[in-house]
C-alpha positions as CSV (number, residue, x, y, z in Angstrom):
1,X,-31.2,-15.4,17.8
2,X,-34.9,-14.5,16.6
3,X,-35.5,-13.4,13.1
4,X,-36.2,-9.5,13.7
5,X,-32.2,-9.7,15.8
6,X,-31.2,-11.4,12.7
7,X,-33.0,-9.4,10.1
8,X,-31.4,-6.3,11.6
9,X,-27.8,-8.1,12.0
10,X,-27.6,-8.8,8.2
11,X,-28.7,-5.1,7.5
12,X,-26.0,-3.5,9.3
13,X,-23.3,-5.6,8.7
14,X,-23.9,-5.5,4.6
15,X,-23.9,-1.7,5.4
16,X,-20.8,-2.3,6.8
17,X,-19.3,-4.1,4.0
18,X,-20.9,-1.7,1.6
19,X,-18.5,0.9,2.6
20,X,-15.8,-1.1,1.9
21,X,-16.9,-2.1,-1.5
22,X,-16.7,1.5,-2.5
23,X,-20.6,2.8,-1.7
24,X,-22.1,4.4,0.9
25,X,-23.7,2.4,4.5
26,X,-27.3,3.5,3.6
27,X,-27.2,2.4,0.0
28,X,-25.7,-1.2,1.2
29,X,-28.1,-1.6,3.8
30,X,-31.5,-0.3,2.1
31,X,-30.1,-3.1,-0.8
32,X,-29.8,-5.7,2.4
33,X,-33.1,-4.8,3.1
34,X,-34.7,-4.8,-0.1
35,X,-32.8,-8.3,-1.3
36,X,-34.1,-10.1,2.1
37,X,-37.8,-8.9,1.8
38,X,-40.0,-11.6,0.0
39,X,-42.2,-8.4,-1.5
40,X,-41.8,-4.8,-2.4
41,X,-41.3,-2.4,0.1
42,X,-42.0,1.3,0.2
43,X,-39.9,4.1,1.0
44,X,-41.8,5.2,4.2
45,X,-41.1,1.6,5.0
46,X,-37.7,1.9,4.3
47,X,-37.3,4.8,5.9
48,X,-38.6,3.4,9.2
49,X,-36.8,0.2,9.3
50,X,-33.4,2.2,8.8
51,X,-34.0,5.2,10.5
52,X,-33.2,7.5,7.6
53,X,-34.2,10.7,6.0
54,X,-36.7,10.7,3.0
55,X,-34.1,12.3,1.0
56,X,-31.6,9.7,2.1
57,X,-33.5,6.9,1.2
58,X,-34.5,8.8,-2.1
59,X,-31.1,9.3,-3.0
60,X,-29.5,5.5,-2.2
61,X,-32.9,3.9,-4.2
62,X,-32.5,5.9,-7.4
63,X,-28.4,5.1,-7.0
64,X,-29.0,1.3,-6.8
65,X,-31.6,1.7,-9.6
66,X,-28.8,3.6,-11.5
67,X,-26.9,0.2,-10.9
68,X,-29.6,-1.7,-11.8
69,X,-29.9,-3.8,-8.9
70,X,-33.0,-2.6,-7.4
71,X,-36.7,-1.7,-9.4
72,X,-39.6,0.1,-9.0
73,X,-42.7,-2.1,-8.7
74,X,-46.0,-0.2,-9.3
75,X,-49.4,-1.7,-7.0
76,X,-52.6,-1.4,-8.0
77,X,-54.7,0.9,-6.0
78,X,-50.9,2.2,-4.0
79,X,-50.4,5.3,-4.5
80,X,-47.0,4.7,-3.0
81,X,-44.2,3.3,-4.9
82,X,-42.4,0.2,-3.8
83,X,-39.2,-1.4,-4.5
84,X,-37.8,-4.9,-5.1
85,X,-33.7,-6.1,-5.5
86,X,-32.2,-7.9,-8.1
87,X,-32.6,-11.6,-6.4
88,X,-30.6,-13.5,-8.5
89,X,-27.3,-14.0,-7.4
90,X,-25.4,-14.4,-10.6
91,X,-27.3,-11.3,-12.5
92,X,-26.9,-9.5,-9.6
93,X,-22.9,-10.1,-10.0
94,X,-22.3,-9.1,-13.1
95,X,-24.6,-5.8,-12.7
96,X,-22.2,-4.7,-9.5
97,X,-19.1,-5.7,-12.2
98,X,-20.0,-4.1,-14.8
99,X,-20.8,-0.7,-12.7
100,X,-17.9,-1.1,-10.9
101,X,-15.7,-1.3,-14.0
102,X,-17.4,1.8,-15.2
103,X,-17.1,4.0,-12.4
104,X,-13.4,2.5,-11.3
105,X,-11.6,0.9,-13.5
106,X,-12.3,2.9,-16.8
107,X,-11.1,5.7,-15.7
108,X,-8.0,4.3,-13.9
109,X,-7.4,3.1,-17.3
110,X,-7.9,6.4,-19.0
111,X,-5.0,7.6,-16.5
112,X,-2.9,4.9,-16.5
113,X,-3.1,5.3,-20.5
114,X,-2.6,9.1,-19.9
115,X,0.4,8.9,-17.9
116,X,2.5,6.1,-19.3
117,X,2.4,7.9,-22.7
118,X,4.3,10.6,-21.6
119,X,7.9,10.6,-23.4
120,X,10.6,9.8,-21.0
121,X,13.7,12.5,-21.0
122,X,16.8,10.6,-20.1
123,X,16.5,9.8,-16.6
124,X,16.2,6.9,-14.9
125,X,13.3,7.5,-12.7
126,X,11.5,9.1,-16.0
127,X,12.1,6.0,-17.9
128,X,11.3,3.8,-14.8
129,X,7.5,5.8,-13.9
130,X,6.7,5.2,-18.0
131,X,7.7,1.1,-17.8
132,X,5.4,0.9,-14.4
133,X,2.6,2.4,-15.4
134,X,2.7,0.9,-19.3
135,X,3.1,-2.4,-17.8
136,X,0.2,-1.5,-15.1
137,X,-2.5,-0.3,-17.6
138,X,-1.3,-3.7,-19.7
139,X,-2.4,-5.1,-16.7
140,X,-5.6,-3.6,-15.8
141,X,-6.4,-3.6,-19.2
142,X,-6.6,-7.4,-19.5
143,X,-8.4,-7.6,-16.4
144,X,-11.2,-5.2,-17.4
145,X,-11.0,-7.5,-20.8
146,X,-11.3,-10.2,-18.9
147,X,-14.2,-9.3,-16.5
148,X,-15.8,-8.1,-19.5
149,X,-16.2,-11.7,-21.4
150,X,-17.0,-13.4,-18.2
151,X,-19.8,-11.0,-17.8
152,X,-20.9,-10.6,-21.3
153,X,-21.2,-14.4,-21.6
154,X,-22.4,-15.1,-18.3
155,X,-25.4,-17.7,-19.6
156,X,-21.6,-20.1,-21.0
157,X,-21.2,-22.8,-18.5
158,X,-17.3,-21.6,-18.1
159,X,-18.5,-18.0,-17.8
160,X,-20.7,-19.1,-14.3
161,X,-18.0,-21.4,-13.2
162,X,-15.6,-18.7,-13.2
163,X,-17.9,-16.3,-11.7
164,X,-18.8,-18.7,-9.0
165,X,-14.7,-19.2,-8.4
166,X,-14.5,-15.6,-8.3
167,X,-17.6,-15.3,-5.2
């Protein structure tokens, strides 16, 4: 396989996977592209390597830079503006789990929190829906706790092991 065949093969199928990890094909792939290249690119050159709309690639670059997994790098004498991804592995990590948990599991919570505090009449399915979901947001809850230590101390040699079990 040469390089370009490859280049193009790991683009698509992180695009692929990008969609199952809760975001969009473009915004996985344009971060594929962007974590592969050994320099900043620019939009226009995004947008011809992809195939995609200046408002599409607009759009996916500012939502990874939202997550904090891809920059803006300014170039002397450019009046174009070029981009760069988050190349280490580990930081990169606990960016996409700390987003995550803010855009997913936070507000599961809030529900889960919302819904098992009803109070139960004397049914059995009544009591039964408030025992699920009070022991599911128990549970939740200590896995958000728990993703939150490992990526608040992610520089503690136990906090990287666990993270690397976890990849």
């Amino acid at each position: 396989m040469e390089f370009k065949e490859a280049k193009n093969k790991f683009v698509q199928s992180w695009g692929a996977l990008g969609s199952q990890w809760g975001i969009n094909k473009t915004m996985a792939q344009i971060h594929a592209l962007l974590m592969i290249s050994t320099e900043a690119v620019s939009m226009e050159d995004i947008m011809e390597e992809l195939q995609i709309s200046r408002g599409n690639a607009s759009m996916n670059l500012r939502a990874l830079m939202d997550w904090g997994i891809v920059y803006k790098e300014y170039k002397a004498g450019e009046r174009k503006e070029f981009f760069i991804a988050e190349k280490d592995l580990d930081e990169l990590a606990v960016k996409i789990s700390k987003e995550r948990s803010k855009r997913e599991i936070k507000p599961a919570l809030k529900v889960l929190k919302e819904v098992s505090m009803i109070k139960p009449n004397q049914t059995e399915e009544e009591k039964h829906f408030v025992e699920r979901t009070s022991k599911l947001y128990d549970f939740v809850l200590k896995a958000d706790n728990v993703l939150d230590k490992v990526t608040e101390y992610k520089d503690n040699w136990l906090a990287k092991l666990v993270v690397k079990i976890m990849k």
